[in-house]
C-alpha positions as CSV (number, residue, x, y, z in Angstrom):
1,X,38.3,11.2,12.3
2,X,38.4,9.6,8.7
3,X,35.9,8.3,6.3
4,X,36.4,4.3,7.8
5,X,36.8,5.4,11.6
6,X,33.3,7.3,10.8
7,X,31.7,3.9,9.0
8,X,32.7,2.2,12.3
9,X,31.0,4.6,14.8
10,X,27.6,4.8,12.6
11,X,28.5,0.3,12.7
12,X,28.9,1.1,16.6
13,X,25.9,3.7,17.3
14,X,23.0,0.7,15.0
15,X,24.0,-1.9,17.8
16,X,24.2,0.4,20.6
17,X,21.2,2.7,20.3
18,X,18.2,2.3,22.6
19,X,15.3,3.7,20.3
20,X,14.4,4.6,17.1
21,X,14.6,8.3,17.2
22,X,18.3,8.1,19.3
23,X,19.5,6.0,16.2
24,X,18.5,8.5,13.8
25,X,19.5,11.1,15.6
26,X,22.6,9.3,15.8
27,X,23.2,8.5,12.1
28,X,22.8,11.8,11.0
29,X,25.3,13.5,13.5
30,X,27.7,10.9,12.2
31,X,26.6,11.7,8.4
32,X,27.0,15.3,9.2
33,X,30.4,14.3,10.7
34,X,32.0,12.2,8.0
35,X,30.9,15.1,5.2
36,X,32.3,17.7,7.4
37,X,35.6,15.3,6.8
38,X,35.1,15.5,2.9
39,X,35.1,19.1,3.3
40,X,38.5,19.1,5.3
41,X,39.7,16.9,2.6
42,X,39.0,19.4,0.1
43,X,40.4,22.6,1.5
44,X,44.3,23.4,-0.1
45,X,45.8,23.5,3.3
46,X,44.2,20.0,4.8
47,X,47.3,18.3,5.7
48,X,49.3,18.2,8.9
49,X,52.1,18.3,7.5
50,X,54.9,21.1,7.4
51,X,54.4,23.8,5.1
52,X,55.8,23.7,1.6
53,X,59.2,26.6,1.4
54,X,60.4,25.0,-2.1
55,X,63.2,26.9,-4.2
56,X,62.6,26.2,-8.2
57,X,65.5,28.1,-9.6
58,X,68.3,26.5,-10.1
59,X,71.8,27.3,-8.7
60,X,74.1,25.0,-10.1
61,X,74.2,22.3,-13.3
62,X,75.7,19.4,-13.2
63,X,76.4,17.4,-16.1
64,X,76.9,13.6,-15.7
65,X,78.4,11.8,-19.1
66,X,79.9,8.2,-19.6
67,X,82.6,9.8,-21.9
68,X,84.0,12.6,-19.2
69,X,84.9,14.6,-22.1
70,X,81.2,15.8,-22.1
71,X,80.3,15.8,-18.4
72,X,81.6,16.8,-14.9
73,X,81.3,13.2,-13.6
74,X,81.1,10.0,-15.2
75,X,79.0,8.6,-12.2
76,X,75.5,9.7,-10.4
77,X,77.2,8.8,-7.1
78,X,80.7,11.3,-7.7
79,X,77.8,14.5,-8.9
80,X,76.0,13.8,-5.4
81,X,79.2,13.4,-3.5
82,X,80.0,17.2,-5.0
83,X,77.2,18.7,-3.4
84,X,76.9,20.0,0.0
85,X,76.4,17.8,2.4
86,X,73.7,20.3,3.6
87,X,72.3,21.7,0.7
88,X,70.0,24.9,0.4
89,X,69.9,25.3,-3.4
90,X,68.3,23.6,-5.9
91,X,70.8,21.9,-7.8
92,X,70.1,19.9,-11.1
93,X,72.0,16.8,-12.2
94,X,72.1,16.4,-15.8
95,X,72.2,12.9,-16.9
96,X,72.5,11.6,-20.6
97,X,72.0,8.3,-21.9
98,X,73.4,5.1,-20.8
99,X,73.0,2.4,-18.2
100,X,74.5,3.3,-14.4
101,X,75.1,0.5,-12.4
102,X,75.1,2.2,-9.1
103,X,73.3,2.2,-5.7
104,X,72.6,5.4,-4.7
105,X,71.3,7.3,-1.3
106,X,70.3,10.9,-0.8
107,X,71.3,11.6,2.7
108,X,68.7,13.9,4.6
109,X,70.1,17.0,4.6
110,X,70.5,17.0,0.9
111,X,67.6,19.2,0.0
112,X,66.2,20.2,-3.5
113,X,67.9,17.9,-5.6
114,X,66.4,17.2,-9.1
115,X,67.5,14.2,-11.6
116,X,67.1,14.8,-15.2
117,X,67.8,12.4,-17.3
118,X,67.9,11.7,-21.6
119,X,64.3,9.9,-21.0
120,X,63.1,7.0,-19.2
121,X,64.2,4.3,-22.0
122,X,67.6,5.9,-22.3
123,X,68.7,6.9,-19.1
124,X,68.6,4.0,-16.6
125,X,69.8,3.5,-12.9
126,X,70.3,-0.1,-12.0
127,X,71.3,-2.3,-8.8
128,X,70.4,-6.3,-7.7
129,X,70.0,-5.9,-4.0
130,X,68.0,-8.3,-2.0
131,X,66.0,-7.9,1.5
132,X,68.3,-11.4,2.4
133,X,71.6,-9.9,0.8
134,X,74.1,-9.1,3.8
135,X,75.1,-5.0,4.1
136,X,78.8,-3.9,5.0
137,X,78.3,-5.2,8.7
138,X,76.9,-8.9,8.1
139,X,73.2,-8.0,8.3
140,X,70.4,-8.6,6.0
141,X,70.2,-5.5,4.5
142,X,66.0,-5.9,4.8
143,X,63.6,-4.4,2.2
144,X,64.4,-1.1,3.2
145,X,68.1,-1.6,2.5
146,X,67.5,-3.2,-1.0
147,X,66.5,-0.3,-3.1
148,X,68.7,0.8,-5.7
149,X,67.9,4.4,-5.6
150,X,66.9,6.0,-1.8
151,X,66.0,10.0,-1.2
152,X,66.5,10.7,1.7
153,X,65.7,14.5,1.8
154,X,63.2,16.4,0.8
155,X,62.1,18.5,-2.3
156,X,63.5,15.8,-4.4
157,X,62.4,15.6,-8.3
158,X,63.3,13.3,-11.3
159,X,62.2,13.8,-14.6
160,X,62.7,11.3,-18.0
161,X,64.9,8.3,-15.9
162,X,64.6,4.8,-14.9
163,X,65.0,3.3,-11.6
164,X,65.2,-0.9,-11.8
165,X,66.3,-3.1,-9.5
166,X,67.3,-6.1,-11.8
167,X,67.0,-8.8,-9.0
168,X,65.3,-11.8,-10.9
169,X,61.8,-12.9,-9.9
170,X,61.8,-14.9,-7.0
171,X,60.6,-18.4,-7.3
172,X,57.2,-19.4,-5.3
173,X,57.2,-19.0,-1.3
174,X,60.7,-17.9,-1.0
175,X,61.1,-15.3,1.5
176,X,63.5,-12.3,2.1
177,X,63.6,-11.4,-2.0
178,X,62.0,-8.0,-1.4
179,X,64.1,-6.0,-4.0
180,X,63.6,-2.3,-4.2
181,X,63.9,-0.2,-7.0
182,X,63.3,3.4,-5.2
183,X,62.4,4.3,-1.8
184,X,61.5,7.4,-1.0
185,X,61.8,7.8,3.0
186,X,61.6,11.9,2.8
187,X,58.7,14.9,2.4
188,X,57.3,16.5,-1.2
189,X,59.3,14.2,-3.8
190,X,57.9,14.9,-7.8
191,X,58.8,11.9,-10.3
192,X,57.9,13.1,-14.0
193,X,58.0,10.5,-16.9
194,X,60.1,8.4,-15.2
195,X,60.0,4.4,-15.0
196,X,60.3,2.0,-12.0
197,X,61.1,-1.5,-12.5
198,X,60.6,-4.6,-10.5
199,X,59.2,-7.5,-9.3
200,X,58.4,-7.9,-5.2
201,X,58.2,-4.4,-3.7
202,X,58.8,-2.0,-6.7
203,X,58.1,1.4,-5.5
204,X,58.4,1.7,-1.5
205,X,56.4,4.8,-0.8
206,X,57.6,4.9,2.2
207,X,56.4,8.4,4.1
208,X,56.2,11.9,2.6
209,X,54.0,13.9,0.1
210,X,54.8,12.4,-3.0
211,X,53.7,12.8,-7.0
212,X,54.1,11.2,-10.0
213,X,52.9,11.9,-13.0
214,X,53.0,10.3,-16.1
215,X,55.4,7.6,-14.7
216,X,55.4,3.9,-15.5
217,X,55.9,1.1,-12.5
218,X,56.1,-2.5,-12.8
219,X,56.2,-5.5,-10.7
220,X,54.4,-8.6,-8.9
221,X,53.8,-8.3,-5.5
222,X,52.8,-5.2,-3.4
223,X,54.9,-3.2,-6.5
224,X,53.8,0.0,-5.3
225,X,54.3,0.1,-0.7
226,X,54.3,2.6,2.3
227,X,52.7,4.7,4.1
228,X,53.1,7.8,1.9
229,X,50.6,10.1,0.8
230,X,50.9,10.1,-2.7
231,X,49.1,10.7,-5.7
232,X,49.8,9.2,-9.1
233,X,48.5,11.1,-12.3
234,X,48.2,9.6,-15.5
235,X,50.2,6.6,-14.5
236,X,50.8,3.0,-16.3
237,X,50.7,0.3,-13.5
238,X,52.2,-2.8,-15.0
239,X,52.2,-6.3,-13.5
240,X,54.5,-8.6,-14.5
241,X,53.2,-12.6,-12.8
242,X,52.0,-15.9,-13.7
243,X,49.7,-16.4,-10.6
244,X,48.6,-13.8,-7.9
245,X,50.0,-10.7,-7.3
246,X,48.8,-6.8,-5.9
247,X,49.3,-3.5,-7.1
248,X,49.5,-2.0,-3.6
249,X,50.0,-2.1,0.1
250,X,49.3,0.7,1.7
251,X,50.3,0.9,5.2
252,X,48.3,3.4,7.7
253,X,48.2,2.4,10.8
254,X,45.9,4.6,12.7
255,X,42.7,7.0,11.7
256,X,44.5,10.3,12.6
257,X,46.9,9.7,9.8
258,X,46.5,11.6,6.7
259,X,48.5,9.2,3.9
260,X,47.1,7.1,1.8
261,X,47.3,6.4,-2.2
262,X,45.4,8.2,-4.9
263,X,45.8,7.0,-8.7
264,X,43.8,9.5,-11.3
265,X,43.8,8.8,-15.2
266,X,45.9,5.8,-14.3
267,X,45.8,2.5,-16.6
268,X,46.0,-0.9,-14.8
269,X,47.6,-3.5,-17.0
270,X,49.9,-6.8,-17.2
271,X,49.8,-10.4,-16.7
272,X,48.7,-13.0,-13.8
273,X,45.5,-12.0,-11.7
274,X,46.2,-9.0,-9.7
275,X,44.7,-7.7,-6.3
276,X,44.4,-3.9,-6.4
277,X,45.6,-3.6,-2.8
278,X,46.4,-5.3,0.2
279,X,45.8,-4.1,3.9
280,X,49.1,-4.0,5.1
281,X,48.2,-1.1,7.5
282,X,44.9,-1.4,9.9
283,X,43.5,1.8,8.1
284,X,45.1,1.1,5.1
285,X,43.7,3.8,1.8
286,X,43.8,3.3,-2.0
287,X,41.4,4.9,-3.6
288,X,41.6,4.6,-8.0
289,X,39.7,7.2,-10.1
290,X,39.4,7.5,-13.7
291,X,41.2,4.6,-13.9
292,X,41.3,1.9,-16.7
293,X,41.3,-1.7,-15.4
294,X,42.5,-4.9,-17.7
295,X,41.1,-7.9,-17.0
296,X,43.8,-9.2,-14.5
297,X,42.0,-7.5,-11.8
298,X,40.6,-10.2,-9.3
299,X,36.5,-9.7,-9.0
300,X,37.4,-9.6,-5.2
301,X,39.6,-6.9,-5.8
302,X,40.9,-6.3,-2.5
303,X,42.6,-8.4,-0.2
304,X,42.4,-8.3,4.1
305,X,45.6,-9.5,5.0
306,X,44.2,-12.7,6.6
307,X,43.0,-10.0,9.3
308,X,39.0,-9.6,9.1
309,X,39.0,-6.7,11.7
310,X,40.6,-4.5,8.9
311,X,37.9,-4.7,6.6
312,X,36.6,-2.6,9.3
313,X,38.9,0.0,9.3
314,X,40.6,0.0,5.6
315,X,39.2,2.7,2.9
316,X,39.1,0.9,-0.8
317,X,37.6,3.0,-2.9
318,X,36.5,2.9,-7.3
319,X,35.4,6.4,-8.9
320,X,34.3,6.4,-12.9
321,X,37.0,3.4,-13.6
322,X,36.7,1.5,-16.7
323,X,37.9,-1.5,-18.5
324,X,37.1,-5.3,-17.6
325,X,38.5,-5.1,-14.5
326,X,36.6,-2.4,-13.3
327,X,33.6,-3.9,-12.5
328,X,32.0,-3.5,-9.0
329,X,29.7,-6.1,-8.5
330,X,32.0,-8.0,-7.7
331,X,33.9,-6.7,-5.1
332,X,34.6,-7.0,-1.3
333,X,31.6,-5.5,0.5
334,X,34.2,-3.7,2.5
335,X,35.1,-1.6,-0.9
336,X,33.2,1.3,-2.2
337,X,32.1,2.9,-5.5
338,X,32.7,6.2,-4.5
339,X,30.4,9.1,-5.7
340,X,31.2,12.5,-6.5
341,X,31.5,13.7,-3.1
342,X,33.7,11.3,-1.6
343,X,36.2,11.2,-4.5
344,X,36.6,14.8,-4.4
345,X,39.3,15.4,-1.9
346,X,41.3,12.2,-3.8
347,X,41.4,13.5,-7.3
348,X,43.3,17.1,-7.3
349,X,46.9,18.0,-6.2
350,X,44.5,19.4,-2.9
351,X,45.0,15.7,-2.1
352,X,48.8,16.2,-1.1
353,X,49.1,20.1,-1.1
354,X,50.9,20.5,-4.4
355,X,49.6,23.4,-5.5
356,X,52.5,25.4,-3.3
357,X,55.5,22.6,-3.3
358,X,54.8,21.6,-7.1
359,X,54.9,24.9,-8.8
360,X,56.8,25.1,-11.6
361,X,57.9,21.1,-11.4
């Protein structure tokens, strides 16, 4: 049971208990429960997913140039199409300056791929997809379908490239404009200075063990989505609106899940009035630390989905922030201030096992 599904039960045991001494008694086998969860939390090996087997050393270069005079390919897609289709090597593609105009997909069995490009502001991956555009058979392509760069497959890294989707910001109450700029659908994925760029639905998070470090993501609305469990280091979180937008939505669905979003030395800036998260799961978890918040944060901070039952179930969580928009007073009574305790298990690579599958990354 998680830190929320504990909250509940203490809720559960005040209105249920038949004396005094049976509701403390109560309380603190609860109390003793939910720290026994912290503890979990902050043991290396916490998470139920598979263990980490990642290979670091490289067993092939290759180099992807406009001019083909200086490179194998002239295209991301044509280096990917060179690999194995099941691939048990870690293979690095080289990319050097310029702007690709491709849409790219990682299928699943194309393991230990890494991306390394001339640096975020030089190397640059592009697409326009929308949710409402039609794919090869007719169909909406969804959000899903939209983004401009999809992994697939595990042990993916990406170092010093940007990922945009260049879809123009869609006007007020328009539906089906979702446009992706990378999904990751696929277990222990490392980003490294790279950038994501957006406006609805940057960075869709979807499932996995995911980290970035040093990266920087902008967009409007729920820029940074899934149900991954992720942690985001040193991080620039832009938004880019005129009226209201949020930074996350972060979708667990059920207490036995262990995903959820951790941001750590992360800065919060932009334009328009921003939500930190929305419950798009029923356990939905965001927790910031360390994190420096501009003034675009909404007091509120948090938003329910129009669904009052999750405030219930959700875990929103502040540790040490700073900045204007940091302040806790004003908050949803259904967010905490975390002490040090409960932000423990959120702030460390412990969070999402990295300190086997990130080595040497």
């Amino acid at each position: 049971m998680d830190a929320m599904g504990l909250k509940f039960f203490i809720i559960i045991l005040f209105f249920t208990s038949a004396n005094s001494r049976t509701h403390l008694n109560s309380l603190k086998i609860a109390e003793e429960g939910y720290l026994d969860w912290i503890r979990r939390m902050s043991f290396r090996n916490h998470s139920h997913f598979e263990e980490a087997k990642n290979i670091f050393v490289p067993c092939k270069i290759i180099k992807v140039h406009k001019n083909p005079k200086y490179g194998d390919f002239t295209s991301m897609q044509k280096a990917i199409n060179s690999i194995p289709v099941v691939n048990l090597c870690r293979v690095v593609i080289s990319v050097s300056a310029g702007t690709y105009k491709e849409k790219i997909e990682i299928p699943a069995t194309m393991a230990y791929v890494t991306f390394e490009g001339a640096g975020s502001d030089k190397t640059i991956i592009q697409w326009d997809d929308t949710a409402d555009r039609k794919g090869p058979k007719g169909q909406p392509m969804g959000t899903y379908g939209s983004a401009t760069f999809a992994i697939n497959a595990p042990y993916f890294v990406a170092k010093n490239i940007a990922f945009k989707n260049k879809a123009p910001p869609p006007p007020a109450g328009v539906t089906g404009k979702q446009a992706v700029a990378v999904r990751i659908s696929a277990d222990m994925a490392a980003f490294i200075n790279c950038k994501f760029v957006g406006t609805q639905d940057t960075l869709y998070d979807h499932k996995g063990r995911h980290y970035f470090k040093n990266c920087y993501i902008q967009g409007s609305v729920d820029f940074i989505f899934g149900d991954g469990l992720s942690l985001y280091e040193g991080c620039r979180l832009h938004a880019k609106t005129n009226k209201y937008g949020a930074l996350t939505a972060q979708k667990r669905e059920s207490m036995l899940e262990e995903t959820g979003f951790s941001f750590v030395n992360c800065k919060v800036t932009g334009s328009g009035a921003l939500y930190l998260g929305r419950a798009w799961g029923t356990f939905s978890r965001v927790v910031f630390a360390y994190t420096f918040m501009d003034k675009i944060i909404t007091p509120k901070g948090w938003y329910n989905w129009g669904d009052k039952k999750r405030e219930m179930t959700v875990f929103y969580g502040q540790f040490k922030c700073s900045g204007p928009g940091a302040d806790h007073t004003g908050r949803v009574s259904w967010a905490r201030e975390l002490t040090q305790q409960e932000a423990q298990p959120f702030i460390s690579l412990s969070f999402i096992d990295g300190h086997k599958w990130l080595k040497n990354i």
